[in-house]
N, CA, C and O of each residue as an XYZ file, in Angstrom:
688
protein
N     347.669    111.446     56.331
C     346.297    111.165     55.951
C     345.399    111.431     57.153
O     345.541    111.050     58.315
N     344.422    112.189     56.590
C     343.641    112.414     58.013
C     342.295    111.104     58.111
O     341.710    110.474     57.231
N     342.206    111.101     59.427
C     340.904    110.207     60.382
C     339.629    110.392     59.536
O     338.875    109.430     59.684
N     339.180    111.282     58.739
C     337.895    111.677     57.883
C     338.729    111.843     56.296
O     339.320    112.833     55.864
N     338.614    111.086     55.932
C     339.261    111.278     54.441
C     338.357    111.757     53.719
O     338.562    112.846     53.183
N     336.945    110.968     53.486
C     335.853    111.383     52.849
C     334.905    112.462     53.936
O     334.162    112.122     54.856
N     335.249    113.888     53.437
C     333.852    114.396     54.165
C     332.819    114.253     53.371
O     333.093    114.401     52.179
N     331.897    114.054     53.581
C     330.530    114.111     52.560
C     329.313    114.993     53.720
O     328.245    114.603     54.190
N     329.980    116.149     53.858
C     329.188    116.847     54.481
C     328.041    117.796     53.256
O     328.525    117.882     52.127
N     327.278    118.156     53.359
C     326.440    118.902     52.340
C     325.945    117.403     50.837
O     325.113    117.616     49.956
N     326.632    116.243     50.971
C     325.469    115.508     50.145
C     324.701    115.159     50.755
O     324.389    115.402     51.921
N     324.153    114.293     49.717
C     322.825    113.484     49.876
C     323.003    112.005     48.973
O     323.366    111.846     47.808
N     322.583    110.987     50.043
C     323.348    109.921     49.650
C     321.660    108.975     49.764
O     320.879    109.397     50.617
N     321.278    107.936     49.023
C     320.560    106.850     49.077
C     320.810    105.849     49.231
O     321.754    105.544     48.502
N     320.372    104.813     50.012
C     320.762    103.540     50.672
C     319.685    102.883     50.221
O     318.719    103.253     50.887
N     319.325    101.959     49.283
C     318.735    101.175     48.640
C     318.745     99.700     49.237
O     319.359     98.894     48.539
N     318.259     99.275     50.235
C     318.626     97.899     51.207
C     319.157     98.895     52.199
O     320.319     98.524     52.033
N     319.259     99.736     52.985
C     319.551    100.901     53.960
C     319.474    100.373     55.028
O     320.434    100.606     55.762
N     318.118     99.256     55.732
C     317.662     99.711     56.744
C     317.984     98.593     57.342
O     317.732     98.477     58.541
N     318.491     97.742     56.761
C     319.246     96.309     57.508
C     320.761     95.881     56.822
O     321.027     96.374     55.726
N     321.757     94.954     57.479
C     322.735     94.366     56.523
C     323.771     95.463     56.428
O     323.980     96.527     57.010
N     324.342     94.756     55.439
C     325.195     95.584     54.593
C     324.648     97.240     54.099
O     325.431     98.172     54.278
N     323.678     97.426     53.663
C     323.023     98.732     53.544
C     323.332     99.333     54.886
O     324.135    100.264     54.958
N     322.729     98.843     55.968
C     322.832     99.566     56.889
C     324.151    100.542     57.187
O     324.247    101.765     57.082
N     325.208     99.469     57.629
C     326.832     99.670     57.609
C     326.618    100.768     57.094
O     326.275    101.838     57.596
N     326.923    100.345     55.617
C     326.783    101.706     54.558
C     326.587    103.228     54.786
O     327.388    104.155     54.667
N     325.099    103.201     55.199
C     324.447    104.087     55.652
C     324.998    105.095     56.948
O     324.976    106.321     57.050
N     325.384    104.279     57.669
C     325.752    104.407     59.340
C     327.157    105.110     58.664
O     327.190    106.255     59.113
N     328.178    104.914     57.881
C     329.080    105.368     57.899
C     328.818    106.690     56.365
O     329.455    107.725     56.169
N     328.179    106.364     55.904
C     327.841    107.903     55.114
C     327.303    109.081     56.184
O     327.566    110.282     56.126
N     326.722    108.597     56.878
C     325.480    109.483     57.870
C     327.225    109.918     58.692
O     327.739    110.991     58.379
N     327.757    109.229     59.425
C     329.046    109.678     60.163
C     329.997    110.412     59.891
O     330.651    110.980     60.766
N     330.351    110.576     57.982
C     331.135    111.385     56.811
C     330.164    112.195     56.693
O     330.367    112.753     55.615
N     328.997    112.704     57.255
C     328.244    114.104     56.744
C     327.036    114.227     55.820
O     326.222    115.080     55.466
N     327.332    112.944     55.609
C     325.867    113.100     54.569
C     324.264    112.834     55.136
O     323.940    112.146     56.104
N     323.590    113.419     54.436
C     322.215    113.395     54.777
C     321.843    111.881     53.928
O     321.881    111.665     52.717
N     321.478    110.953     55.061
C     321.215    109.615     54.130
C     319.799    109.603     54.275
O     319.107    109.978     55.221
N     319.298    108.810     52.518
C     317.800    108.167     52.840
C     317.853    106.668     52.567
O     318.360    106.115     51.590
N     317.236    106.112     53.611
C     317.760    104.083     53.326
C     316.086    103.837     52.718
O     315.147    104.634     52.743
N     316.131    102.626     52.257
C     314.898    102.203     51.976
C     314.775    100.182     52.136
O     315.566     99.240     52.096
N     313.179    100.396     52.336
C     313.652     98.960     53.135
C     312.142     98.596     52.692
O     311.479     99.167     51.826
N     311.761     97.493     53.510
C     310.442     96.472     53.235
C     309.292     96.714     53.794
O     308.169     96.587     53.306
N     309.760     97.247     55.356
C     308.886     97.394     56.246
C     308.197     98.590     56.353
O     308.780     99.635     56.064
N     306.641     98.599     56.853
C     306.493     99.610     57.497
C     306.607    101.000     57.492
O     306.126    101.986     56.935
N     307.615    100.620     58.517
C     307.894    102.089     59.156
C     309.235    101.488     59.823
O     309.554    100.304     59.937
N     310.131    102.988     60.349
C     311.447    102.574     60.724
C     311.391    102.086     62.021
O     312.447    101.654     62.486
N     310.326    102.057     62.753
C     310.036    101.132     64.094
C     309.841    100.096     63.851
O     310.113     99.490     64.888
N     309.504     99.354     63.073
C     309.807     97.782     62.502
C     311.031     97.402     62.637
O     311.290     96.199     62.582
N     311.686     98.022     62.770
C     312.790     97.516     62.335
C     314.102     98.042     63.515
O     315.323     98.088     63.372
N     313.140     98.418     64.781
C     313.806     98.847     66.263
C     314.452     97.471     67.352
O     313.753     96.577     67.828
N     315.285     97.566     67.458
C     315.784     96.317     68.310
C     316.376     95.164     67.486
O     316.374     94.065     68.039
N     316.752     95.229     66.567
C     317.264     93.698     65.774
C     318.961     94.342     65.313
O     319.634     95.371     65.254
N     318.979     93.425     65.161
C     320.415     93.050     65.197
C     320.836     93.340     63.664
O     320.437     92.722     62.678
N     321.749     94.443     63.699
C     322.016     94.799     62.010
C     321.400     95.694     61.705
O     321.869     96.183     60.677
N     320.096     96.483     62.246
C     319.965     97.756     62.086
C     319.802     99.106     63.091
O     319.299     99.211     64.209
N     320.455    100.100     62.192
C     320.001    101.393     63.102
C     319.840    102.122     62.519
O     320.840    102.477     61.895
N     319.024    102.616     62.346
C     317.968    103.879     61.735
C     318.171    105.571     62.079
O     317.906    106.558     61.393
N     318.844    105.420     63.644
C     319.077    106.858     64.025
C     319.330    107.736     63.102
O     319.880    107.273     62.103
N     319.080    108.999     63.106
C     319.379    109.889     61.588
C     319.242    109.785     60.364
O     319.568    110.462     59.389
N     318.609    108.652     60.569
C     318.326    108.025     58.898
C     317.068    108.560     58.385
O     316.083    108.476     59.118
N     316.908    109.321     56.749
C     315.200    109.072     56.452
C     315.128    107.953     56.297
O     316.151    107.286     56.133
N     313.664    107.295     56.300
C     313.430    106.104     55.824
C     312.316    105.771     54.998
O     311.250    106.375     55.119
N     312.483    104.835     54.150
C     311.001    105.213     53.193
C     310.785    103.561     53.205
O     311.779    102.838     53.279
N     309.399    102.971     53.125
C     309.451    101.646     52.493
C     308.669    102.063     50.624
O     307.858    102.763     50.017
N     310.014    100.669     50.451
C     309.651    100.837     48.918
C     310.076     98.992     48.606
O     310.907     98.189     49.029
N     309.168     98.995     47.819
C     309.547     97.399     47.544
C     309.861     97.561     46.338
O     308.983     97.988     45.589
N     311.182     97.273     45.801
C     311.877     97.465     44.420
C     311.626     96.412     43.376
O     311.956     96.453     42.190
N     310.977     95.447     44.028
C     310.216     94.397     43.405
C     309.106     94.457     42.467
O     308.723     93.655     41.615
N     308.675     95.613     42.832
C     307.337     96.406     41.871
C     307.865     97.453     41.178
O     307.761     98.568     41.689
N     308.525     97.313     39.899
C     308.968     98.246     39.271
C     307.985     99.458     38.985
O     308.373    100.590     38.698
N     306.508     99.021     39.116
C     305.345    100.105     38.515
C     305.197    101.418     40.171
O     305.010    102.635     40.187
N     305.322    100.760     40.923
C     305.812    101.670     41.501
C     307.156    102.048     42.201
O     306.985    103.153     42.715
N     307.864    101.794     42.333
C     309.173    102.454     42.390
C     309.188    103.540     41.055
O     309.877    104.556     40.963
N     308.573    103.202     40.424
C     308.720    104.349     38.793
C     307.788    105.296     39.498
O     308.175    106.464     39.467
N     306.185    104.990     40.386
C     305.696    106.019     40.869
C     306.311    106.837     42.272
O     305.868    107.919     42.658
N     307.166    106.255     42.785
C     307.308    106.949     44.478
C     308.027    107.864     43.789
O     308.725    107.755     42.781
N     307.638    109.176     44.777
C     308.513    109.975     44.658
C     309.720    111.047     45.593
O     309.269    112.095     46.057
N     311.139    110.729     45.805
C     311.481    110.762     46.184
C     311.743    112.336     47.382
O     311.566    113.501     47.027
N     312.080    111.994     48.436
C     312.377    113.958     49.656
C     313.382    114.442     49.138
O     314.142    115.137     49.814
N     313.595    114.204     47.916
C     314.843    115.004     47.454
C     315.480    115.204     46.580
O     316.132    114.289     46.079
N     315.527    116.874     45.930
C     315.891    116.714     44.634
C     316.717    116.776     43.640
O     316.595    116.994     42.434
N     318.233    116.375     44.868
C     319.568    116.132     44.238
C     319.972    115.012     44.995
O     319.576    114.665     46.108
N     320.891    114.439     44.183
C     321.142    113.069     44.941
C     322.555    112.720     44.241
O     322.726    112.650     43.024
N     323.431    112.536     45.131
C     325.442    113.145     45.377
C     325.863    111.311     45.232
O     326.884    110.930     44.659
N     324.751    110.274     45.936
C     324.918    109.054     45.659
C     324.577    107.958     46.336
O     324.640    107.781     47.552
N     324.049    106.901     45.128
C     323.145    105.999     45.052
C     323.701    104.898     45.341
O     324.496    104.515     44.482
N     323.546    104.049     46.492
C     324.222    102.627     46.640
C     322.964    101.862     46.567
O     321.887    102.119     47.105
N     323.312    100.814     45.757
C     322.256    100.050     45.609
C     322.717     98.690     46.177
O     323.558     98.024     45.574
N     322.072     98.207     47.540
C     322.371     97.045     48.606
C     321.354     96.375     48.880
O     321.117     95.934     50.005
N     320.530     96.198     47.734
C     319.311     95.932     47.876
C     319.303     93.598     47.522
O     319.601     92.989     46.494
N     318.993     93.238     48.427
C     319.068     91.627     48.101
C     317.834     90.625     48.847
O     317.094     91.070     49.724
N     317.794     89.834     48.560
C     317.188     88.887     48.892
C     317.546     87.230     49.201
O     318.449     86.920     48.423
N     317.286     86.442     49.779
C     317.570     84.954     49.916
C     316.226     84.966     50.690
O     315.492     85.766     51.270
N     316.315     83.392     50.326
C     315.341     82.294     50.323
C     315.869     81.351     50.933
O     316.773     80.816     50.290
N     315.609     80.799     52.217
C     316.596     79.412     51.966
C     315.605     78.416     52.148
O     314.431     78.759     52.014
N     315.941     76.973     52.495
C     315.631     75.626     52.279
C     315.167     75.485     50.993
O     314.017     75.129     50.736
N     315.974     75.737     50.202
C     315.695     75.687     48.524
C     314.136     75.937     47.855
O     313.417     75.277     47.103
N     313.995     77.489     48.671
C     312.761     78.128     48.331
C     312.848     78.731     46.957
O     311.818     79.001     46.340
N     314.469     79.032     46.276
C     314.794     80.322     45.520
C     314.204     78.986     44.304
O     313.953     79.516     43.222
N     313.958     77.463     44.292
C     314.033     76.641     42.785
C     312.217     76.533     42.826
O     311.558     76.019     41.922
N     311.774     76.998     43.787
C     310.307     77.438     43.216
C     310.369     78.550     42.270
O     311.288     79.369     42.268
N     309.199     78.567     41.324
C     309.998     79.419     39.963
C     309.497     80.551     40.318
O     310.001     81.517     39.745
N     308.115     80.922     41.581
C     307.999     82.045     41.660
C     308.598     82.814     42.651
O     308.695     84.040     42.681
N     309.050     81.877     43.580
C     309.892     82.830     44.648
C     311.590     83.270     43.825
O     312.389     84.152     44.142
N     311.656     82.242     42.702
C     313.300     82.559     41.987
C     313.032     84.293     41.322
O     313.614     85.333     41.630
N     312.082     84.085     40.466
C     311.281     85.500     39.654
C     311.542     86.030     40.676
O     312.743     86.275     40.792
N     310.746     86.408     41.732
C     310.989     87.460     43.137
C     312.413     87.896     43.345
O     312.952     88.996     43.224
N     312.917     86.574     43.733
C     314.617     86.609     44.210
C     315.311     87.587     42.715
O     316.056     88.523     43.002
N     315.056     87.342     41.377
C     315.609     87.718     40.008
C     315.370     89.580     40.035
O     316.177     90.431     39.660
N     313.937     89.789     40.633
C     313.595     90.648     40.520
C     314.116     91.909     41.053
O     314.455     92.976     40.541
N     314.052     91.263     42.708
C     315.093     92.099     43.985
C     316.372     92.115     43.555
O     316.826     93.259     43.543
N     317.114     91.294     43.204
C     318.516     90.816     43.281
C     318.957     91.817     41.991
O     319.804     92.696     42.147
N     318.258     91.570     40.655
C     319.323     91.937     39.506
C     318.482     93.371     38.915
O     318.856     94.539     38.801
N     317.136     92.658     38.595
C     316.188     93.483     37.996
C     316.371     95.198     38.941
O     316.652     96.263     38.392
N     316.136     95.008     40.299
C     315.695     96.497     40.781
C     317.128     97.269     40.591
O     317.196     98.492     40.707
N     318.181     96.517     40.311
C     319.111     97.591     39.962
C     319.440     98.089     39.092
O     320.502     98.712     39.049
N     318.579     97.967     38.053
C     318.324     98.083     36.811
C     317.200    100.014     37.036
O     317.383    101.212     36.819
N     316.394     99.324     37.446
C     314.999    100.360     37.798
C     315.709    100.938     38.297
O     315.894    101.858     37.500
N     316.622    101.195     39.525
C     316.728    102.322     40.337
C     317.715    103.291     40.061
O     317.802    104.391     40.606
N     318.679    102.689     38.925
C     319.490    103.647     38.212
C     318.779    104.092     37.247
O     319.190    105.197     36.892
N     317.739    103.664     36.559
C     316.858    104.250     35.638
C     316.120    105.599     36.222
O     316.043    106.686     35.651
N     315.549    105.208     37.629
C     314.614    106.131     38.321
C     315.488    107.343     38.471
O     315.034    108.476     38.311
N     316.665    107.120     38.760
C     317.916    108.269     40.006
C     318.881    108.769     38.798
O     319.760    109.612     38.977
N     318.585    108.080     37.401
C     319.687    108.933     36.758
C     319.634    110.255     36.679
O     320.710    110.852     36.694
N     318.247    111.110     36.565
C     318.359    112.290     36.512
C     318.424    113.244     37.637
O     318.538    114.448     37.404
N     318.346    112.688     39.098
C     318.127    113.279     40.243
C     319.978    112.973     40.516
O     320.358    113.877     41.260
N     320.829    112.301     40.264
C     322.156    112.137     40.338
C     322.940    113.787     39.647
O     322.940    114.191     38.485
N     323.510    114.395     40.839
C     324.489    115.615     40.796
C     325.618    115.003     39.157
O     326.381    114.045     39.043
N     325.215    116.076     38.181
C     326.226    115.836     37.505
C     327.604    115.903     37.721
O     328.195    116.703     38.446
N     328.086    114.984     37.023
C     329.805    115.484     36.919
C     330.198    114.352     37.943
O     329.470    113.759     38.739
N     331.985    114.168     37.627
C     332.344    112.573     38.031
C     332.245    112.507     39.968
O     332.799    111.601     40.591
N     331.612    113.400     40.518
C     331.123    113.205     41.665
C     330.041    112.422     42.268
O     329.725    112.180     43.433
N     329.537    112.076     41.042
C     328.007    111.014     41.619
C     328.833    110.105     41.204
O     329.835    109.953     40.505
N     327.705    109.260     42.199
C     328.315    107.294     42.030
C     327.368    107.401     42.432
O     326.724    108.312     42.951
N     327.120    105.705     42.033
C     325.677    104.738     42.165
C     326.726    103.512     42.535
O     327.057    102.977     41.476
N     327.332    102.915     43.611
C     327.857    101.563     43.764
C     326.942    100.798     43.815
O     325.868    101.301     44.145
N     326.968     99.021     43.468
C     326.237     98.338     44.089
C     327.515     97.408     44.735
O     328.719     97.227     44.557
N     326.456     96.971     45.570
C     326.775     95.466     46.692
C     326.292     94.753     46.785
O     325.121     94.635     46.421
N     327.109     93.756     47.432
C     326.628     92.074     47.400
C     327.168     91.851     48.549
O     328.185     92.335     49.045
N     326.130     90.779     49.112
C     326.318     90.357     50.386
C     327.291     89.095     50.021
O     326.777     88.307     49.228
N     328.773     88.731     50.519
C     329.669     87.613     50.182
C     329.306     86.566     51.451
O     330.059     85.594     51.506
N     328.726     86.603     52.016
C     327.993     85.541     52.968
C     327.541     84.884     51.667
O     328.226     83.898     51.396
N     326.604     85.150     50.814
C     326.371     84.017     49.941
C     326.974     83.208     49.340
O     326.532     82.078     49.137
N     328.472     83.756     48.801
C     328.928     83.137     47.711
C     330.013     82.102     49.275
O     330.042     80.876     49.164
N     330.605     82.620     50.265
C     331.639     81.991     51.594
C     330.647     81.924     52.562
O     329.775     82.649     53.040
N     331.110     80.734     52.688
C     330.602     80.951     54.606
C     331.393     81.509     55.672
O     332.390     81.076     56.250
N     330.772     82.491     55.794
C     331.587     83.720     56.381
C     330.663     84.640     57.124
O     329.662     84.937     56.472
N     330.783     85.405     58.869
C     329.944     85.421     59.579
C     329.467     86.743     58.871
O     330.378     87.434     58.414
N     327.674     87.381     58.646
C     327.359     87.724     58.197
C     328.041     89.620     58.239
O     328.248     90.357     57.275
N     328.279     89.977     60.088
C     328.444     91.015     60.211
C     329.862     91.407     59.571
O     330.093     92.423     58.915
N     330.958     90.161     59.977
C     332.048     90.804     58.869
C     331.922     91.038     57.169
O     332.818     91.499     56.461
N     330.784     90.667     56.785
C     330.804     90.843     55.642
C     329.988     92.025     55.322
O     329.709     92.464     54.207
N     329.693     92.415     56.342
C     328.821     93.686     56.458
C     329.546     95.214     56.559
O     329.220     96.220     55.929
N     330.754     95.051     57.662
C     331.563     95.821     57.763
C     333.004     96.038     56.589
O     333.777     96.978     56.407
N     332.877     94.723     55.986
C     333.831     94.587     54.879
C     333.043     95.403     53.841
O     333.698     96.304     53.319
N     331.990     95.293     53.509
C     331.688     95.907     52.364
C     331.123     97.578     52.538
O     331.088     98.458     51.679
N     330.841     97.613     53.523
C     330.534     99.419     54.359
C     332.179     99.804     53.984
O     332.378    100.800     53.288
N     332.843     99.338     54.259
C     334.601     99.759     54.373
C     334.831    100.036     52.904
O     335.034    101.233     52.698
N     334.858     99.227     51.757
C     335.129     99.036     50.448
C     334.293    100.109     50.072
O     334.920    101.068     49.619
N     332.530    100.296     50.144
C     332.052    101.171     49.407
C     332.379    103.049     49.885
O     332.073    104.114     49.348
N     333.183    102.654     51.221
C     333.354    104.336     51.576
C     334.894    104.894     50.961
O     335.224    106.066     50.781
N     335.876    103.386     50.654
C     337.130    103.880     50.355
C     337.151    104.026     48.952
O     337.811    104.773     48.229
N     336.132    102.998     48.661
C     336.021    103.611     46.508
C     335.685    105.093     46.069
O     336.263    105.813     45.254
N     334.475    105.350     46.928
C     334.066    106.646     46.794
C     335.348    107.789     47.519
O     335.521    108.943     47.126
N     335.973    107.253     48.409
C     337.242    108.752     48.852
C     338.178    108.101     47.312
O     338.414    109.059     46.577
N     338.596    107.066     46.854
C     339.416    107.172     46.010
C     338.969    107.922     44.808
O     339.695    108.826     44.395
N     337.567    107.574     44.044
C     337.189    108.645     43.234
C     337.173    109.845     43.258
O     337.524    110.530     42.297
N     336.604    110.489     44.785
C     336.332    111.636     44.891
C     338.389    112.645     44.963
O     338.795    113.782     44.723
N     338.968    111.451     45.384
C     340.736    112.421     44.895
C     340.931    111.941     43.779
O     342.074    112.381     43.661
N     340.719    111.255     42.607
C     340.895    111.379     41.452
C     340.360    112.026     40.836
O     340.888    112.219     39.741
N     339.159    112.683     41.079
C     338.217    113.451     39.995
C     338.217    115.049     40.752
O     337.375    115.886     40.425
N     339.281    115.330     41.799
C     339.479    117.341     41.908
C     341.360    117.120     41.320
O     342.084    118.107     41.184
């Protein structure tokens, strides 16, 4: 077995929660297998988000899009007009029991379940036909264990790159 199992040189991959977390990981190791990644995040600009702990942006496009506003996420329009695959790592928390206010829960409902709804809606037709596209999603398991955030970061970067090499040798 070789050191690069998955090349993903010549796609194009989206990181949906990209620019911090678990997205990031993600990202960092698609971008390292060859792919041209675009992450998307809250902030700004990708200098927001320079110096903290859990992200790196190097080589990354970056777009802010708040998936929370379905009316526009339906309007942005994306740098690109094939897309090889869609991870959707997009989440939210609240804590000191902010999420049982009913409008920060709506918010939390919105980010959390709702935008993954929208963004496979938005990307179904920009998704490369044929059993080579994937759209994974993720979940941060810090929520459900207490468990330190970065291993759960690198645990799930690991899982979403070995699902995609296992598909990609089941489907040539």
């Amino acid at each position: 077995m070789t050191d690069n199992v998955l090349d993903l040189t010549g796609k194009t991959a989206l990181v949906v929660g990209g620019s911090s977390g678990i997205g990031n990981g993600i990202a960092r190791e698609f971008l390292a297998r060859g792919a041209t990644v675009h992450v998307w995040g809250t902030r700004a600009s990708a200098l927001d988000y320079e110096g903290e702990n859990g992200s790196d942006l190097r080589g990354l496009h970056y777009a802010q899009v708040d998936v929370a506003d379905h009316a526009a996420l339906a309007r942005f329009e994306p740098a690109f007009d094939r897309l090889d695959v869609l991870v959707l790592a997009q989440g939210l928390v609240k804590y000191r029991r902010q999420e049982y206010e009913i409008e920060t829960f709506r918010h939390v409902v919105d980010v959390n379940l709702n935008s993954v709804m929208h963004c496979c809606l938005k990307f179904h037709a920009h998704l490369t036909p044929g059993p080579r596209a994937t759209a994974p999603c993720c979940a941060n398991r810090a929520c459900w264990r207490r468990s330190p955030a970065r291993r759960c970061r690198i645990h799930a970067s690991s899982r979403v790159v070995q699902t995609k090499a296992y598909s990609a040798r089941c489907s040539t």
